[in-house]
N, C-alpha and C positions, 0 to 999 in steps of 0.2 A: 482550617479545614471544615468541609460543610459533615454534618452530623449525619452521621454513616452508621450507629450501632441503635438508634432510638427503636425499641423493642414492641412490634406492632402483639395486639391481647390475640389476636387470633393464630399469629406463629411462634409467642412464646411459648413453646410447648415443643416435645418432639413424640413422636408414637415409638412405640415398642418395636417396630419394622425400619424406623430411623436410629433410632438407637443401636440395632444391631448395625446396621449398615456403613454407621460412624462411628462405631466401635473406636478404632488406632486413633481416630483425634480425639477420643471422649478418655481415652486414659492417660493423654499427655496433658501434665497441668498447666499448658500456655493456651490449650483449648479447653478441655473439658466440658461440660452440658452448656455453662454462659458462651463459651465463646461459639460452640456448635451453635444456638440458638441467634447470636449473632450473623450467623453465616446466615443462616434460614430466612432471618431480617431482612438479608442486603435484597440491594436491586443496582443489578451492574448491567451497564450497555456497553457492546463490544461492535467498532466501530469495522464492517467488514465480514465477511464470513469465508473470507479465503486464506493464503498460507498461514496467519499470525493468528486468525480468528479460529482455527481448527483446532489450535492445542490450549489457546486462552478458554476458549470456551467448553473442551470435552472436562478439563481439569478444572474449571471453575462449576461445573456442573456435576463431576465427581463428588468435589470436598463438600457439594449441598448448599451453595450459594441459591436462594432459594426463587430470586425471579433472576434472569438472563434476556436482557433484548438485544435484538440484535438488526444492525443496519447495514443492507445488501442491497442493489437491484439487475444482480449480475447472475448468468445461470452458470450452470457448470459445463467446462470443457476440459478437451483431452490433456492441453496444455497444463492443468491446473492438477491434475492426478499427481504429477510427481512430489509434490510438497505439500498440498491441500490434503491431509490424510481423513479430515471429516468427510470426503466424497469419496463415492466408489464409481468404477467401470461404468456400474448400472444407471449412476446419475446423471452422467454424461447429457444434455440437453435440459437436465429438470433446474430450478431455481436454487440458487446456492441455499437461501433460505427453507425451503420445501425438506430439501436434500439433509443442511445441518439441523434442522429440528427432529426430524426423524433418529438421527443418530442419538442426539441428544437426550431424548422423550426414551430412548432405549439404556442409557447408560443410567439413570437417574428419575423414575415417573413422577419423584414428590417436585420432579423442576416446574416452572411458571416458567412460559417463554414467551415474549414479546416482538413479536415481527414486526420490520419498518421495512415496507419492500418501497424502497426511493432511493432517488440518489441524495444525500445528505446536502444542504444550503444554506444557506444565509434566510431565509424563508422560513425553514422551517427547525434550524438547530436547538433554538432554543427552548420551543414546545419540547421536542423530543427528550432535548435531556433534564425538562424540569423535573421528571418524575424516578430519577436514576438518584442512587448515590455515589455514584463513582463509574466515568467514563475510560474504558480503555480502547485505545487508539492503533488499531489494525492496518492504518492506510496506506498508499504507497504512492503518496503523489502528494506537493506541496498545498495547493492550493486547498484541497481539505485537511492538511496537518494544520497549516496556519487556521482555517476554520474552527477546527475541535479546540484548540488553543485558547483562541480564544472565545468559543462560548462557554469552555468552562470556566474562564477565568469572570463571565461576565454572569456567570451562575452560581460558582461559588464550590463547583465540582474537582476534584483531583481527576487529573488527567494522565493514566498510565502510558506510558509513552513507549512502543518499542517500533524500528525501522532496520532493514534488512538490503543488502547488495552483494551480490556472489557469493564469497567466503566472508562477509564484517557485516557486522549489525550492531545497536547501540539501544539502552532502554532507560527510562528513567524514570520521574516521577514526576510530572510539573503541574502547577498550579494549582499549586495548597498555600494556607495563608502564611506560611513561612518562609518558604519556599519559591525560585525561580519559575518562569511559563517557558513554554520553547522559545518565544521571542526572547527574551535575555538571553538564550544561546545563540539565535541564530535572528538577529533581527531583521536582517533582509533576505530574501530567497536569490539561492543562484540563478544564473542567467539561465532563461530557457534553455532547452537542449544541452546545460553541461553536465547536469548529470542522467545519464541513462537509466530509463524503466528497468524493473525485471525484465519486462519482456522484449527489451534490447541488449542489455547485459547480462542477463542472466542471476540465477540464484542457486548456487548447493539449495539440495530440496530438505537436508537435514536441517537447515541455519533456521528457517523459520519457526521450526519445533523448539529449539534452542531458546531463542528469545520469547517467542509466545511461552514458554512456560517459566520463563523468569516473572513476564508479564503477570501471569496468572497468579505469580507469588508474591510478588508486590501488591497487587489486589487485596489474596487474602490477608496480607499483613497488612491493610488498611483498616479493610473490616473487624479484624480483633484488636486492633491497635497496640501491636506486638511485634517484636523488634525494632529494627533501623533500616527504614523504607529509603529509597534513592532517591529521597529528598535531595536537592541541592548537589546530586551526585550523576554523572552522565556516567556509565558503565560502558567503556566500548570491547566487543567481541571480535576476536579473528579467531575465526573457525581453521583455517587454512595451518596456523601456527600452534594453534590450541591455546590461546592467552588471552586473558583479560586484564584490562585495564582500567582505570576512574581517572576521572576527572572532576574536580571541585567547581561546582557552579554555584555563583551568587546571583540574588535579585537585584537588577537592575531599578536602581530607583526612578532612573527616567525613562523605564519600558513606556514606550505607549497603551499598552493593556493595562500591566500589572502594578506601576509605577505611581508614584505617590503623585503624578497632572497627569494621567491617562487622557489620551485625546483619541484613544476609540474605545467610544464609549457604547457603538452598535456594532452590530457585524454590516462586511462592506465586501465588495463584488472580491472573491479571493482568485479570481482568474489572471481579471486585473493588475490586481498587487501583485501578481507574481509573472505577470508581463507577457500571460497566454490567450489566445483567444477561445480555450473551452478543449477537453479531451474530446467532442466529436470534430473539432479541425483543428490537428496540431500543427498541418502543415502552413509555412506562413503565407500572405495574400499576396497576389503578385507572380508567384511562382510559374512558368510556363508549363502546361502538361502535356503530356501524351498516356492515351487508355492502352490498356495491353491487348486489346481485339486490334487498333490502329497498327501497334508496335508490329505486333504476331503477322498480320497480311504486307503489311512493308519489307516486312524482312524475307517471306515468302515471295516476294515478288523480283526481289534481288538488287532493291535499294540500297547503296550505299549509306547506312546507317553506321555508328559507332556507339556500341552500348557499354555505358562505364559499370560496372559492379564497385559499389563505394561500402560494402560489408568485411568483414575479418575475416580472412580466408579457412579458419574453421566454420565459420560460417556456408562459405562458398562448396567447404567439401561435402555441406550438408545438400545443396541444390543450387543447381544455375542453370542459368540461359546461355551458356558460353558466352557472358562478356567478357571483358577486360579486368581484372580487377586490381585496382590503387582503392585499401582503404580509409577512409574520409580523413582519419587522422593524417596519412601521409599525402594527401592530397597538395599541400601546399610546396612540396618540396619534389613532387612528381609532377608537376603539371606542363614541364617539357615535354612528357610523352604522348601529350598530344597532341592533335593537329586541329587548330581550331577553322579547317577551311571545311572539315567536313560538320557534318550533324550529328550532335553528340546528343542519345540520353543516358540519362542518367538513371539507375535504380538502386535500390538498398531493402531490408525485410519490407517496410510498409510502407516505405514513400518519406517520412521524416528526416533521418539522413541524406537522402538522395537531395532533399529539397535545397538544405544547406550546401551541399555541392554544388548544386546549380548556382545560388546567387554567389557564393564564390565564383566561378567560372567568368560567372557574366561582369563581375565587377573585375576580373583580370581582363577583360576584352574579346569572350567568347560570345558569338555573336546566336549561332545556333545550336542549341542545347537546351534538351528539357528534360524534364523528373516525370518517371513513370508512377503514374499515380498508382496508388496502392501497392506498390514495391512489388514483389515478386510473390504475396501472400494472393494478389488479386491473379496474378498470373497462373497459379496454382487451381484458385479459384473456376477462373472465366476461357482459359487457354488447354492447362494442360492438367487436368484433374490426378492424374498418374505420380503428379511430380510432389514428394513429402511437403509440409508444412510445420512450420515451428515457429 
């Protein structure tokens, strides 16, 4: 594990107004003033400043973790209120980063905080986290989990691991020198599209608080190097049941990071590896479209159109265009119902789902059918401003 407690002369020391402040850790003896001063030491980067990064970061900034950087380039919205508790109402349109450092700089003045307003790369990962002792991992999407992965492993940093879906979430510790990297768990990524975003499946707005503050406690049990960190342990959560559970993880000796012939030995395109072409087009190439300004005057005009709704019908109670709804899951075993002499499109929330219905469709022998681009978010948008969004 890379050297996380070396005690810089200008913060070993704590002032009379930290002292009181850290009082409850200064009278327990697995803290007391060395391990407080430790704290003061670290410099932890927290990958994200949305649901996981709100409670890693107000309580890593509480206990006096003494610099805090953090990597965002995403501003705040309404959507993120429900589990993002470092944003208020007020911050709505300001920069998640803007937004959490304010909070932050309120909980805690003696914090140092470090802003990276980018989106995190293969470019630039490993500048950013030369200067950290310990990466924690906020993300919610493959191809930067695989990224953090491995440039801590190619840095030398422990990487706090926690990841979040409806009611389950799971956290760990990877890539310390004794210890497994996410690859020896998971060494290839699922197929695109089989597992859903939050922002397709949804997430309990509690579970994030949940795991970010395991997170944050695995942090500080690095920095004082006390107790039994989830080294080699995957912890998985159901919220929904109230249980948790372990999992015994060992390192792979023929990881390709972590592994005694590691054959990446740089960081490499993670869109790629993980078989996408980039979160600004998820939908795949090839797809037929139609815009919802098209859809909207066709169907005003009294074109025989047939509009599929391929969404969860909680979904559908939430807003519709009165289509049809079969969804996407049962799509293969419904698709009697329909008539492929007419013109089918197809829509889902943003156009992703819908798209995989389409080329299903077409590779059953549907001739006319296309995917509303931008689902029904852009409909919301550009048609019917009235109609809610989620």
């Amino acid at each position: 594990m890379a050297a996380i407690t070396e005690l810089k002369p200008e913060v070993a020391n704590l002032s009379n107004d930290e002292i009181l402040r850290y009082s409850r850790h200064l009278i327990m003896p697995e803290v007391g003033m060395e391990g407080q001063i430790k704290l003061k030491a670290a410099k932890v980067l927290c990958i994200g400043a949305g649901g996981l990064g709100s409670p890693l970061t107000l309580y890593l900034a509480a206990a006096g973790v003494g610099t805090l950087g953090m990597v965002d380039f995403d501003v705040v919205d309404y959507t993120n209120l429900q589990r993002q508790i470092i944003h208020s109402t007020a911050d709505v349109g300001r920069k998640k980063l803007d937004s959490a450092e304010e909070k932050l700089k309120a909980i805690n003045p003696f914090l140092a905080i470090r802003k990276f307003e980018t989106r995190l790369s293969s470019e630039n990962a490993l500048e950013i986290f030369e200067d950290f002792d310990i990466i924690a991992d906020g993300t919610d999407n493959f191809p930067t989990r695989y990224l953090v992965n491995d440039a801590c492993v190619l840095t030398g940093k422990p990487n706090v691991y926690g990841s979040i879906f409806r009611f389950e979430g799971q956290a760990s510790v990877f890539a310390t020198e004794e210890g497994p990297c996410y690859r020896c768990l998971y060494p290839e990524p699922p197929p695109p599209g089989l597992v859903p975003s939050c922002a397709e499946g949804g997430v309990l707005g509690i579970l994030p608080g949940l795991v970010g503050v395991i997170q944050a406690t695995e942090t500080i049990k690095l920095i004082l190097r006390s107790g039994d960190p989830l080294i080699g342990r995957l912890l998985l959560i159901d919220a929904l049941g109230m249980k948790f559970r372990e999992l015994k993880l060992r390192k792979n000796p023929d990881c390709p990071v972590c592994g005694k012939h590691p054959t990446v030995t740089e960081l490499i395109d993670y869109n790629e590896f993980c078989g996408i072409r980039g979160e600004e087009a998820p939908v795949e190439a090839g797809v037929p479209e139609i815009q919802v300004e098209d859809l909207k005057r066709r169907l005003d005009s009294g074109e025989d159109l047939f509009v599929l709704d391929v969404r969860e019908p909680h979904e559908y109670q939430i807003c519709n265009i009165n289509g049809h709804l079969i969804p996407l899951g049962e799509l293969p075993k419904r698709v009697h119902e329909l008539d492929s002499s007419r013109e089918i499109v197809a829509h889902c929330r943003s156009g992703v789902r819908s798209a995989k219905a389409v080329n299903f469709l077409r590779q059953a022998g549907f001739k006319k059918v296309h995917n509303l681009a931008g689902g029904i978010l852009a409909w919301a948008d550009r048609v019917d401003p009235s109609m809610p969004k989620y």
